[in-house]
C-alpha positions as CSV (number, residue, x, y, z in Angstrom):
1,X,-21.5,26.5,-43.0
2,X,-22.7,24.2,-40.2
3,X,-22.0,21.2,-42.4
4,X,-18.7,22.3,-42.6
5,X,-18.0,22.9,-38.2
6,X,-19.5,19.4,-38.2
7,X,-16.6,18.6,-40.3
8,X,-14.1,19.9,-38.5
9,X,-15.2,19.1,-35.1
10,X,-14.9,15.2,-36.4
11,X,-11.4,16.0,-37.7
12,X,-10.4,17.6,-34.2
13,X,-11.8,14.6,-32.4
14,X,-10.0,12.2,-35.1
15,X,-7.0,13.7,-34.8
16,X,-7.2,13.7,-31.2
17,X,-7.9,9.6,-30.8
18,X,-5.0,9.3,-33.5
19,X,-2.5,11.0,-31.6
20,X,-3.5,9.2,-28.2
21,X,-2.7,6.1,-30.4
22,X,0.3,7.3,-31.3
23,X,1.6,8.0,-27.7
24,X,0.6,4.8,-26.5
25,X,2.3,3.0,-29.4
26,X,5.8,5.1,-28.9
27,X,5.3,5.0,-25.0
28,X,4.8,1.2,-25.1
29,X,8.4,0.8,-27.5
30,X,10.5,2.8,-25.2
31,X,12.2,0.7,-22.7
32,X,11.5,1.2,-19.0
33,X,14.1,2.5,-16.7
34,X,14.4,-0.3,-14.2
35,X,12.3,-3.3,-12.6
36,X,10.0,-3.5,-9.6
37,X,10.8,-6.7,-7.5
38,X,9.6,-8.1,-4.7
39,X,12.1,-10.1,-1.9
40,X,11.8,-12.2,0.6
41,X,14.6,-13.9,2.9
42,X,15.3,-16.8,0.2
43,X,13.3,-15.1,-3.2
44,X,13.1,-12.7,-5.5
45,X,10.3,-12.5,-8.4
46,X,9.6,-10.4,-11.0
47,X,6.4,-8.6,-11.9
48,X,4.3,-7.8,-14.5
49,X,4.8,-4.3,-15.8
50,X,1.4,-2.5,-17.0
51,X,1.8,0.7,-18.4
52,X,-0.4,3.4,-17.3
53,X,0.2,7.1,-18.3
54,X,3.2,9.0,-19.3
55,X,4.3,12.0,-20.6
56,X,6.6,13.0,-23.6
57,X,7.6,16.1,-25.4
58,X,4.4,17.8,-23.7
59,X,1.9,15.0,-24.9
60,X,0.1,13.2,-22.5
61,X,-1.6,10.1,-22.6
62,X,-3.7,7.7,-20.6
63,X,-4.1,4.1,-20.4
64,X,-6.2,1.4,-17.7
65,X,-5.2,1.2,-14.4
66,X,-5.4,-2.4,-13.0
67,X,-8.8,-2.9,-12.4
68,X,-11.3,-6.1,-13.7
69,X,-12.9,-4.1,-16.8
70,X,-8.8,-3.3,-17.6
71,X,-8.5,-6.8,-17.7
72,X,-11.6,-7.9,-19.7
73,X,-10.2,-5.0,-22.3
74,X,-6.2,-5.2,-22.7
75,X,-5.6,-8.4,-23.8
76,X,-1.3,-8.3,-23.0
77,X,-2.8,-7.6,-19.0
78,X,-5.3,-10.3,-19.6
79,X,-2.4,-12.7,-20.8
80,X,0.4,-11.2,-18.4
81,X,-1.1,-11.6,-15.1
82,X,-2.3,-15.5,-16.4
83,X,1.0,-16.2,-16.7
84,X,2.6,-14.3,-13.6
85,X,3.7,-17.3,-10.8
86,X,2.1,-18.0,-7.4
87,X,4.2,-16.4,-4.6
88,X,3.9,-18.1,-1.4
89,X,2.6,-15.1,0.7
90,X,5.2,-14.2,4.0
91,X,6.1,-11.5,6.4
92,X,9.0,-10.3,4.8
93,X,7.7,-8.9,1.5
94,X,10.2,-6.2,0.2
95,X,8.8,-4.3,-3.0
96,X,12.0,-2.6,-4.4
97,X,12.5,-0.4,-7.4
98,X,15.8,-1.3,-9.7
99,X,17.0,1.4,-11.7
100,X,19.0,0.2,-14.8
101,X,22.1,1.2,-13.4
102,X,21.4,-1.2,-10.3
103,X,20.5,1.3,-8.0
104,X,17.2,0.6,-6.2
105,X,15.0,2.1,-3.9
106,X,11.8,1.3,-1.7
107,X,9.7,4.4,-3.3
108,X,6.9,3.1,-5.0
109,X,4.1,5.6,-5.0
110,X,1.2,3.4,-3.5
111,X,0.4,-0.5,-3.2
112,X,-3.2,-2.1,-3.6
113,X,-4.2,-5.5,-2.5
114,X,-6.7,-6.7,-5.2
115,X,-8.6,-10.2,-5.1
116,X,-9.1,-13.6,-7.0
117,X,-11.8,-11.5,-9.1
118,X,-9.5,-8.3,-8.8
119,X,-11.8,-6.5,-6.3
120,X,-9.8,-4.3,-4.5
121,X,-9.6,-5.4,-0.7
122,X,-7.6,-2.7,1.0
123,X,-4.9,-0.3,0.7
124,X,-2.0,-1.9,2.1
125,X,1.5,-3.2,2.1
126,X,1.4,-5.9,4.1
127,X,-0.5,-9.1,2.4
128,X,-0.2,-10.8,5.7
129,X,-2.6,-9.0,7.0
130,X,-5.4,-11.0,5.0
131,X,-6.9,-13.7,6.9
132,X,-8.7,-15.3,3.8
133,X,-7.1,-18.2,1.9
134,X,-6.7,-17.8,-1.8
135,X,-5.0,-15.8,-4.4
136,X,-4.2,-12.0,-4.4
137,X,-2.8,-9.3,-6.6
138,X,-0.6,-7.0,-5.2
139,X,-0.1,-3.7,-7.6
140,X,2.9,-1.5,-6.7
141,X,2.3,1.7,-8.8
142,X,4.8,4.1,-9.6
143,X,6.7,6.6,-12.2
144,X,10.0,6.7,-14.1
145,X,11.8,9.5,-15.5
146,X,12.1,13.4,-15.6
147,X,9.2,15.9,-14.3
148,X,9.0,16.4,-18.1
149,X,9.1,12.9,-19.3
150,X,7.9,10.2,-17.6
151,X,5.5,7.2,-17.5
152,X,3.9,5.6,-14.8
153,X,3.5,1.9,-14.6
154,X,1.4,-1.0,-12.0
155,X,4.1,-3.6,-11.3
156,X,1.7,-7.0,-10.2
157,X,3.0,-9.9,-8.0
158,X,0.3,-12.8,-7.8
159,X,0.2,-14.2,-4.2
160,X,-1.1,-16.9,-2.8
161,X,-2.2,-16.9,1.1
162,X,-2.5,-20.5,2.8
């Protein structure tokens, strides 16, 4: 008898990992709503988009948020944020949201200023407040969709202050 709850406490947890797979496979092939981009006066540039949660059909699942061990782990972060291009830093950063209809809006959730070695430095929107010379990462976090189906995603600029 206790052999056999062993048993099914491994399935349970088997189970378990293999439908958090699943999520994050079928999460990951649905296309996102819109684009985050940021603007100045003469530029735009794109981001990278990192998935980070969502919720479909009343299963939830979980992935990394930005972070240095995120990095070290998820090898499409790793890879995207290599090959995301140097944006002169400037006083008129605008983050915006683009829907896919072409609608946009300036309500992304939260930003974070992260360093070369993705330290997080502050909570800000403004990169010109940094003094230091080097590159940053600015992550603009926020959701798409429905209150029953969603996902939440870390849009990444790379910045570089002179």
């Amino acid at each position: 008898m206790r052999k056999l709850i062993v048993y099914i406490i491994i399935l349970i947890i088997t189970l378990g990992i293999a439908l958090s797979t699943f999520i994050v496979y079928q999460q990951n092939k649905r296309s996102v709503i819109g684009i985050v981009e940021l603007t100045t006066k003469s530029n735009t540039y794109t981001s990278y988009p990192h998935w980070v949660y969502s919720l479909h059909d009343g299963l939830a699942a979980d992935g990394y948020r930005f972070s240095k061990a995120a990095i070290e782990y998820n090898y499409d972060l790793s890879n995207g944020i290599n090959e995301l291009k140097e944006i002169p830093a400037s006083d008129d950063f605008i983050i915006t949201k683009i829907y896919k209809d072409g609608s946009n809006r300036k309500d992304i959730l939260s930003y974070r200023v992260y360093d070369y070695n993705f330290e997080i430095i502050q909570n800000v929107n403004n990169i010109t407040k940094i003094k230091n010379k080097g590159i940053y990462y600015i992550v603009a976090s926020t959701k798409w969709g429905t209150e029953k189906d969603y996902a939440g995603y870390e849009y990444i600029f790379k910045v570089r202050v002179e």
